[in-house]
C-alpha positions in Angstrom: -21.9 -57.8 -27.0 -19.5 -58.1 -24.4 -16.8 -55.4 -23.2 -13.3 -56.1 -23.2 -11.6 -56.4 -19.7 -9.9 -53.4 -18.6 -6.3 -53.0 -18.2 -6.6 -51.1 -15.1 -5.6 -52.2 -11.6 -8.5 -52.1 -9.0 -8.0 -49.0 -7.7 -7.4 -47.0 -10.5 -11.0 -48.9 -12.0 -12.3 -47.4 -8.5 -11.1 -43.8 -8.9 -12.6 -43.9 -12.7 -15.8 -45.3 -11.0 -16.0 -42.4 -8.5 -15.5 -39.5 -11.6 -17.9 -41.1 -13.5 -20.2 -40.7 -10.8 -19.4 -37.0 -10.8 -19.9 -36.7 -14.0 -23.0 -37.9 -13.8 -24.1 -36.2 -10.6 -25.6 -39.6 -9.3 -25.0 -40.5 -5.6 -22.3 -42.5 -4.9 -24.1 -45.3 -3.2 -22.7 -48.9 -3.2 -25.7 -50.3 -5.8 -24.4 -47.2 -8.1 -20.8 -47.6 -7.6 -21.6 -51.5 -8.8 -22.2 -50.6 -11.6 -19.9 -47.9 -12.7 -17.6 -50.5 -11.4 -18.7 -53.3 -13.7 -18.5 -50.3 -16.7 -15.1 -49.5 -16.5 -14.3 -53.1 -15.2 -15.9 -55.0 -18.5 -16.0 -58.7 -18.7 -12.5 -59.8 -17.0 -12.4 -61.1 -13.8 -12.3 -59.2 -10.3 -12.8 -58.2 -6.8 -16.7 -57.8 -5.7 -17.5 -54.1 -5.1 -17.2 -54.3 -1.2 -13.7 -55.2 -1.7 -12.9 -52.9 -4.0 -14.6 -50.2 -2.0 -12.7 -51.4 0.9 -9.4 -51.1 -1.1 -10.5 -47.4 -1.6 -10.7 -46.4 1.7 -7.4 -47.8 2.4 -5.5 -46.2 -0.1 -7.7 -42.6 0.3 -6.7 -42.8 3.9 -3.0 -42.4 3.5 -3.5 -39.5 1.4 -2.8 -35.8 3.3 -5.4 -33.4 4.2 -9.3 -33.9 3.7 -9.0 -36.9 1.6 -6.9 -38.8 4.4 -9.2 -37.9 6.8 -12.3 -39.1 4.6 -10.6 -42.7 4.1 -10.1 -42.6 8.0 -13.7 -42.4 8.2 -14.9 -45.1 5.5 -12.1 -47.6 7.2 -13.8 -47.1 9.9 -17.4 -47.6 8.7 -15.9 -50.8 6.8 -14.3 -52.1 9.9 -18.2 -52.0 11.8 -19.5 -53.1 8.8 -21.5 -50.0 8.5 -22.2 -49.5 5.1 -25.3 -47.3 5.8 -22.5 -44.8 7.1 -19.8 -45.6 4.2 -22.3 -44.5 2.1 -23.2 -41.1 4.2 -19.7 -40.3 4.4 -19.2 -40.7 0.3 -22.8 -38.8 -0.8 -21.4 -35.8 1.7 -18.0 -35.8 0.1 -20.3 -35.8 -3.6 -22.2 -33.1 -2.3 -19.4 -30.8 -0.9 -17.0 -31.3 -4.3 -18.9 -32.0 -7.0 -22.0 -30.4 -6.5 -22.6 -27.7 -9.5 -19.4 -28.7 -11.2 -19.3 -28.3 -15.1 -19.1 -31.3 -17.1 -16.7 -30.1 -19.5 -13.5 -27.6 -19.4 -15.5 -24.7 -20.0 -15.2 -22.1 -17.3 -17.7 -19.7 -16.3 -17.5 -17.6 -13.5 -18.6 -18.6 -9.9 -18.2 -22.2 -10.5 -16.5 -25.1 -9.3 -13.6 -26.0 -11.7 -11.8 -29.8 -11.5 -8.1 -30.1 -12.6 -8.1 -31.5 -15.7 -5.1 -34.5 -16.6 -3.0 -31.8 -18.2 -3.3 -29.4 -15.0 -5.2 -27.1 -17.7 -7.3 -25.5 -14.7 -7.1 -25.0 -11.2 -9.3 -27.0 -8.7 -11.5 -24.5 -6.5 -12.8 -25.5 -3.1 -15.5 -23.7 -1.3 -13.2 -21.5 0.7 -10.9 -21.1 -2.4 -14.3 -20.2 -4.0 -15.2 -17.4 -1.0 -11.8 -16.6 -1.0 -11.3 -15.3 -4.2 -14.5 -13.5 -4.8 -13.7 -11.7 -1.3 -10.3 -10.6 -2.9 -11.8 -10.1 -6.0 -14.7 -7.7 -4.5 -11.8 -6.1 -2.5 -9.8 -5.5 -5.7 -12.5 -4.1 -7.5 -14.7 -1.9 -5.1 -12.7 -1.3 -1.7 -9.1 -0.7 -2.6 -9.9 2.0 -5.4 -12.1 4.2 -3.3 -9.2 4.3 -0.8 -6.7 5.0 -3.9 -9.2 7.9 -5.2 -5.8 10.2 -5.4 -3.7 7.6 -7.5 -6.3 6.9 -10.1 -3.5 4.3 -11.9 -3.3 2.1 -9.0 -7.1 2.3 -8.8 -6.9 1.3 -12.3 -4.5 -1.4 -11.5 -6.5 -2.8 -8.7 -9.8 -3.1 -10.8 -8.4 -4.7 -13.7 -6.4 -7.6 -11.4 -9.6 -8.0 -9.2 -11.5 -8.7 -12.8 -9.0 -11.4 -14.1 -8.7 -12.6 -11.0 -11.9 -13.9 -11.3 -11.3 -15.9 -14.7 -7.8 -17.1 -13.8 -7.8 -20.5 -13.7 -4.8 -21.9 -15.2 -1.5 -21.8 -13.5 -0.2 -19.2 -15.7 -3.1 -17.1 -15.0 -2.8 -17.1 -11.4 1.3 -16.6 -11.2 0.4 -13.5 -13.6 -2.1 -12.4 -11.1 0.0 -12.7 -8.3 3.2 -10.8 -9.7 0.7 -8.0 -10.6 -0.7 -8.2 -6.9 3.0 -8.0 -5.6 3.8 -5.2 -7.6 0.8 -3.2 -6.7 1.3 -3.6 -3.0 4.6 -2.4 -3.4 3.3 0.8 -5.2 0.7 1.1 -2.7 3.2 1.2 0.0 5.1 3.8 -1.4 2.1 5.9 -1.8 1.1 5.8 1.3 4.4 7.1 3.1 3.6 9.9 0.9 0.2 11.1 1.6 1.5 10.1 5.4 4.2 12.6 4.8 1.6 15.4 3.3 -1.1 14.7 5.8 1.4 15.2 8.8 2.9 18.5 6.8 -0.8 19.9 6.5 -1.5 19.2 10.5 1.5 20.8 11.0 0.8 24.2 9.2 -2.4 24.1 10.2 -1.5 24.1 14.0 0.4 27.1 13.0 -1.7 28.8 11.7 -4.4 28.3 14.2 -1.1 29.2 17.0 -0.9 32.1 14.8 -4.7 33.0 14.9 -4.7 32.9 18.5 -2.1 34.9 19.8 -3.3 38.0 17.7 -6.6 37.5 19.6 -7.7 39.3 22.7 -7.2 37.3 25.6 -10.9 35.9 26.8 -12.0 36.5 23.0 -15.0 33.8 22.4 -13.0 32.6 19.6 -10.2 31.4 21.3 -11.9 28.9 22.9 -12.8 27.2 19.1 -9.5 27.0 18.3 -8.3 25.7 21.7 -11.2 22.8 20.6 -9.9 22.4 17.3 -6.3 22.3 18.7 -7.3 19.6 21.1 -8.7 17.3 18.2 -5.9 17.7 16.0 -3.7 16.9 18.6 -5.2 13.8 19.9 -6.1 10.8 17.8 -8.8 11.5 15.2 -11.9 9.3 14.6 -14.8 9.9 12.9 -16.7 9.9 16.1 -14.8 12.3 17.7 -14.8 14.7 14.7 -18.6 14.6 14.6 -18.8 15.1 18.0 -16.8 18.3 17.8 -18.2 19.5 14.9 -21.9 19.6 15.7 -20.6 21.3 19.4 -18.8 23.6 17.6 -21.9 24.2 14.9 -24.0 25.3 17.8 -21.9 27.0 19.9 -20.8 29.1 16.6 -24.9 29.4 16.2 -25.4 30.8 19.3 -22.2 32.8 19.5 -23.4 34.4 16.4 -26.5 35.6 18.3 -25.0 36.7 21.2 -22.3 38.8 19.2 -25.3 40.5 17.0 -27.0 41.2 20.6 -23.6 42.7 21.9 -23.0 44.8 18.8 -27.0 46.8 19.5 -26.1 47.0 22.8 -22.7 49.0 22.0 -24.5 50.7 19.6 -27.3 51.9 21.9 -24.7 52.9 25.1 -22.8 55.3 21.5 -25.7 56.9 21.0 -26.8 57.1 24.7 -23.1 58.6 25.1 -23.4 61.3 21.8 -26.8 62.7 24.2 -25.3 62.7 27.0 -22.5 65.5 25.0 -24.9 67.0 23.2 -26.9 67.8 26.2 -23.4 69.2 28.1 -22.5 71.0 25.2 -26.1 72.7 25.3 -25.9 73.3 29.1 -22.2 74.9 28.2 -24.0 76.7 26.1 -26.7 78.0 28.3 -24.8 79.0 30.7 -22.2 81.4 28.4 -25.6 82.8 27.3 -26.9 83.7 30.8 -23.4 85.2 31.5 -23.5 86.9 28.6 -26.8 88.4 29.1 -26.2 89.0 32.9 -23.0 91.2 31.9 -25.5 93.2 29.7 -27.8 93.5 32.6 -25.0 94.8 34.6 -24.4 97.6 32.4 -27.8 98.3 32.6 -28.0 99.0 36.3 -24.7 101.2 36.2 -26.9 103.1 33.4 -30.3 103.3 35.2 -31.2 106.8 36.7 -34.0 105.8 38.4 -36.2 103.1 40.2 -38.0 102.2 37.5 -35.4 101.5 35.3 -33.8 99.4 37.7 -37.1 97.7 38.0 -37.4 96.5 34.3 -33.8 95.1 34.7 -34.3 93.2 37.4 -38.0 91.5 35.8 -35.7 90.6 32.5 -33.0 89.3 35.0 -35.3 87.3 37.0 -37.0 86.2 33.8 -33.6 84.9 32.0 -32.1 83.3 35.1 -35.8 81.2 34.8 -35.2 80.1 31.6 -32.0 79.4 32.0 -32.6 77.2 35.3 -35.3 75.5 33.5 -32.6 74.4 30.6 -30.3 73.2 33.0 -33.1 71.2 34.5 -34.0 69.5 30.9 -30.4 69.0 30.6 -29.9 67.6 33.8 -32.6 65.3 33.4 -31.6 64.4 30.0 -28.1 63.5 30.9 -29.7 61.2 34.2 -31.9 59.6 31.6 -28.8 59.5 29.3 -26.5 57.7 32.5 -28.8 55.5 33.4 -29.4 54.0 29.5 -25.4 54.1 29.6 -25.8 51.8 33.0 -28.5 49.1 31.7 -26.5 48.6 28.5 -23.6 47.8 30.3 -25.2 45.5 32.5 -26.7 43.8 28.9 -23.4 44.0 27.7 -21.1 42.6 30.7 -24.2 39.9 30.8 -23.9 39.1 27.4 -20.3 38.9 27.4 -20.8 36.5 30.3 -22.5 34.4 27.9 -19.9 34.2 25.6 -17.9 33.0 28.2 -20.1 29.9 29.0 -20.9 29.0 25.1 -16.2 28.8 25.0 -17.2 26.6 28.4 -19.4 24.2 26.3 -17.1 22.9 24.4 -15.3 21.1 27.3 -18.1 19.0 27.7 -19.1 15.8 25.7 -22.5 16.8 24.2 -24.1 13.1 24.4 -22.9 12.1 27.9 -22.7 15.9 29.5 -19.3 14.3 31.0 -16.1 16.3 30.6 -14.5 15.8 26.4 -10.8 15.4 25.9 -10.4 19.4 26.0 -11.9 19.3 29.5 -10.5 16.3 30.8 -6.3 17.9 29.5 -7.3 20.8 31.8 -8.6 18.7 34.4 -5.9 16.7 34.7 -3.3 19.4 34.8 -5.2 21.1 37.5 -5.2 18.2 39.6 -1.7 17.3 38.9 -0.5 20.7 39.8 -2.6 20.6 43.0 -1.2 17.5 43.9 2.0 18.7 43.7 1.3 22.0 45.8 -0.5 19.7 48.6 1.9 16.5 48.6 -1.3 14.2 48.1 -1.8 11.2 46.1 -3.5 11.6 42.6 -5.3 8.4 41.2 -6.8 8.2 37.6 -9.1 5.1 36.1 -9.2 4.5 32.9 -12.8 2.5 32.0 -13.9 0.8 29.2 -17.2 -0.6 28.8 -17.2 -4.7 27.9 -18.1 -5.6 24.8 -19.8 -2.4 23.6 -19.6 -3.6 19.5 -21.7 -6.3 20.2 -24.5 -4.1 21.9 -24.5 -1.5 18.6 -24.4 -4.3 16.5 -27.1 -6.1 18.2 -29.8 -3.1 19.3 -28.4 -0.3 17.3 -26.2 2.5 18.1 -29.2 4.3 19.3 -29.5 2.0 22.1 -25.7 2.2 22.6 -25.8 5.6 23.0 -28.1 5.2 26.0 -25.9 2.7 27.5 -23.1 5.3 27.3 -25.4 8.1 29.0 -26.7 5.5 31.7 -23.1 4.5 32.7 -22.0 8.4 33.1 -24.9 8.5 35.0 -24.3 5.8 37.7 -21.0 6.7 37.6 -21.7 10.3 38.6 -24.0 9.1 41.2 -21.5 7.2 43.0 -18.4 9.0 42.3 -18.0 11.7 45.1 -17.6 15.2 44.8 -14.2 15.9 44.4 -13.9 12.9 41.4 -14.0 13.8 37.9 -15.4 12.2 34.8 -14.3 12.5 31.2 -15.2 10.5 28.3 -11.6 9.4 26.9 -13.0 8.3 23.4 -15.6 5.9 22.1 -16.9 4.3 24.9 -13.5 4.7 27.2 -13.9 7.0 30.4 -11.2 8.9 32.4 -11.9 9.3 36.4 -9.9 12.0 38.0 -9.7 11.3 42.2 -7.7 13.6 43.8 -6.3 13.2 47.3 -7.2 9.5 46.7 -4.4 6.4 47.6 -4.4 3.8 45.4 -5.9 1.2 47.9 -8.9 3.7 48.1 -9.2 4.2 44.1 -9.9 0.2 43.9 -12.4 0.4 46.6 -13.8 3.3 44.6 -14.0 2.1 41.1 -15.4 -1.5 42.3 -18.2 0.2 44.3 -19.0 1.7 40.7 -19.1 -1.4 39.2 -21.1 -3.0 41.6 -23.7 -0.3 41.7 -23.6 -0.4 37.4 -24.9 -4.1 38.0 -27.8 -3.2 40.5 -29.2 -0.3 38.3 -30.6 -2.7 35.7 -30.8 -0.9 32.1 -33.7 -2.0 30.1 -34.2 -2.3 26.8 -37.7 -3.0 24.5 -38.6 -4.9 28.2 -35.0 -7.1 27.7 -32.1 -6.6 30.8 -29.4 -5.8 29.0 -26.0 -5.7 31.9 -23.3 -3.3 31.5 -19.9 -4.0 32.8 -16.8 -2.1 32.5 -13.0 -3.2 32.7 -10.5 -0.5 34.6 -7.1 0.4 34.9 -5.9 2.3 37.7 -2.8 4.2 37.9 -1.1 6.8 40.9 0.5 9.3 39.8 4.2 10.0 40.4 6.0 13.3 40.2 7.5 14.0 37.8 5.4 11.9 35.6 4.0 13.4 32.7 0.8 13.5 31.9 0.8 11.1 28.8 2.4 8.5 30.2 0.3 8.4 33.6 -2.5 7.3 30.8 -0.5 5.0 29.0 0.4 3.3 32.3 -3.6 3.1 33.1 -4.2 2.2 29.5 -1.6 -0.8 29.9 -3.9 -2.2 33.1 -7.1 -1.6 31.0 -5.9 -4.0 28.6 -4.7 -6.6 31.2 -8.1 -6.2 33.2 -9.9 -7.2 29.3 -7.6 -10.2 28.7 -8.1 -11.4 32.0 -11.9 -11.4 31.1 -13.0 -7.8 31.4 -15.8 -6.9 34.1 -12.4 -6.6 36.3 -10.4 -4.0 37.8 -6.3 -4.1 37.5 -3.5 -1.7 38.9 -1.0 -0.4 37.0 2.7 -1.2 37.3 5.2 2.0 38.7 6.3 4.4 35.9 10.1 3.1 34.7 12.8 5.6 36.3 13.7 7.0 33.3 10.1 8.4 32.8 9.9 10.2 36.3 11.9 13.4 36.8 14.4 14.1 39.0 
């Protein structure tokens, strides 16, 4: 039975042909397209499929976006007579859009979804696809563990991430996004408010570590924790730094806490030693009242004797007394030299272990991975050097180094093998820094270098001998060359400078050297005249 002609105009019968193909998930070759073709087309008559096909490509390619640029290529193909390559070009557009796309209106999550004539549902691309799942992830796992203290936005953000999945009508998605826009909003305003609290809790808590430390004693082994903590609090946080600090400060507490106990026995023992030595001077006291006692008696005695042998017997218990009494004083002496010397030894423990105390505050100025100077260290550095240059009229250069593309060496080997990097950089470095230079690690993997006494010319000369000697001492990894570079900005200082802005100005030629394709070395501009004092 024969089919009665269709109504449509070629092009319209070729658009039906190529979602019936869809629909059918059958390859759009030429054979195939044929005969969808001759289904829609029915028995009237028309254009042989290479036209039509032809006549598709023209009209595709004056539509915008991907589908222009798809005609472009089939006019192309139909132009060389290439129909091999007309046909690649179609099966890779089938693939790409209608590959696992549902045959019907229903929608199920994770699929592709075609508009329907009505505009019921929403078309999703690939990246539209990747796109909203990432959102939707985002909406539904990320943004409510940050919002852990505003439990209704976390609310908010789970429920919209979940119907952002399903929305595929129009109406959905405008829903979704006024509900996105309003929970930004909110999320903004909570934000400048744990801001707000988080900077009024540093604040009191600077106090009352400010507090703490003035009612100490100066030198006390405590101040130097809180000069620590101080120093972190008042420099930018990471979580890197704050682990850093913490396990120093766990171990120097540790130790500290051994040390004190020591301390405490030895104060104990140099009491006690100190109670004998006055108990043996209060017995010697006491010894010698008796003897004068007992010589007055005597005395009496002789002015009473009326003979030689009475005065005999007086003087045998005389001579007898003054023995004992001579060999008490000797105990006594000896006890109390025993006594002084204990008192001596402790002290020497004590001053010793006090010493020690001293050096476990010193520890915390140093970076416990690299054994460089930390920020603590490099602030007192820095002053030091900045004061001395001012006393000795000499020029003060700092460089600021950062080590090139350090994420890409934790991601790739592990942080492990990144932390060796970082302790085989502050190595060379060392090496071929001279005496008077200083090193501190800045944060991460950035590095300050104090060189005092130092022009700029001779900084540049400096820091590029570093980074030629970093490129001969090879760094090996699992028997692979792995080569470290490092960009640097170098500043001079200027009086009058402060010390925050001599970094920024160093920090401002790092970033110059790493846009300029790191592995270089770049000087930094003068201070403006409004940052240098009078």
């Amino acid at each position: 039975m024969s089919k009665k002609p269709s109504t449509l105009t070629p092009v319209e019968i070729a658009r039906e042909a190529f979602q019936r193909l869809g629909a059918r998930r059958i390859a759009p070759t030429p054979d195939a397209y044929r005969i969808a073709y001759e289904e829609i087309q029915g028995d009237g008559p028309g254009a042989s499929a290479e036209s039509v096909l032809a006549a598709f490509a023209t009209k595709l390619s004056r539509q915008p976006g991907e589908n222009g640029l798809l005609g472009t290529r089939l006019v192309r193909a139909r132009e060389n007579n290439d129909w091999a390559e007309f046909e690649r070009q179609l099966i890779e557009f089938a693939e790409e859009n209608w590959q696992n796309r549902p045959l019907g209106p229903q929608v199920q999550h994770g699929e592709l979804v075609p508009i329907d004539l009505e505009r019921e549902f929403i078309r999703d691309s690939k990246k539209e696809k990747m796109l909203r799942e990432m959102l939707a992830r985002v909406l539904v796992f990320n943004l409510p563990s940050l919002l852990s203290t505003a439990p209704e936005l976390a609310n908010e953000s789970r429920n919209s991430g979940q119907e952002l999945k399903t929305a595929f009508s129009e109406q959905a998605m405008n829903e979704i996004i006024a509900r996105l826009k309003q929970l930004s909003f909110q999320i903004e305003l909570k934000t400048d408010d744990m801001a707000q609290q988080q900077d009024l809790l540093m604040r009191l808590f600077q106090l009352l570590l400010e507090n703490i430390n003035g009612l100490l004693e100066q030198g006390s082994w405590l101040s130097s924790q809180i000069e620590t903590v101080q120093s972190l609090i008042a420099g930018p946080l990471s979580t890197t730094s704050l682990a850093d600090a913490t396990k120093n400060l766990k171990e120097v507490i540790y130790k500290q806490g051994l040390l004190k106990n020591t301390l405490s026995e030895e104060k104990v023992v140099v009491k006690n030693m100190m109670l004998t030595f006055v108990d043996r001077l209060s017995a010697m006291v006491s010894t010698t009242d008796n003897y004068q006692r007992t010589i007055r008696g005597f005395s009496q005695q002789i002015s009473q004797a009326g003979n030689i042998a009475d005065l005999n017997s007086v003087l045998s218990e005389i001579m007898t007394e003054t023995q004992k009494a001579q060999e008490e004083a000797t105990r006594s002496r000896d006890a109390m030299e025993d006594a002084r010397q204990e008192v001596e030894k402790a002290e020497e423990r004590i001053q010793t272990l006090e010493q020690q105390l001293l050096q476990m505050g010193e520890l915390v100025r140093e970076d416990q991975l690299t054994g460089s100077l930390n920020r603590r260290g490099m602030d007192e550095s820095l002053d030091r050097e900045i004061t001395n240059a001012l006393r000795r009229d000499t020029p003060l250069c700092v460089a600021l180094l950062d080590l090139d593309d350090f994420k890409r060496i934790n991601d790739t080997h592990g942080h492990a093998t990144g932390d060796e990097v970082l302790v085989h950089m502050v190595q060379v470095i060392r090496e071929t820094l001279r005496k008077l230079d200083v090193i501190a690690r800045f944060g991460g993997e950035e590095f300050l270098v104090l060189m005092p006494e130092t022009a700029p010319q001779d900084a540049v000369q400096i820091i590029t001998r570093v980074q030629r000697e970093l490129t001969k001492r090879i760094f090996m990894h699992e028997s692979q060359r792995l080569l470290i570079t490092f960009s640097a900005g170098v500043a001079v200082y200027h009086p009058g400078e402060s010390q925050a802005d001599l970094l920024k100005r160093a920090d401002v030629a790092l970033y110059k050297a790493k846009n300029a394709g790191k592995n270089r070395i770049v000087f930094a501009d003068p201070p403006a005249p409004e940052q240098v004092g009078n």
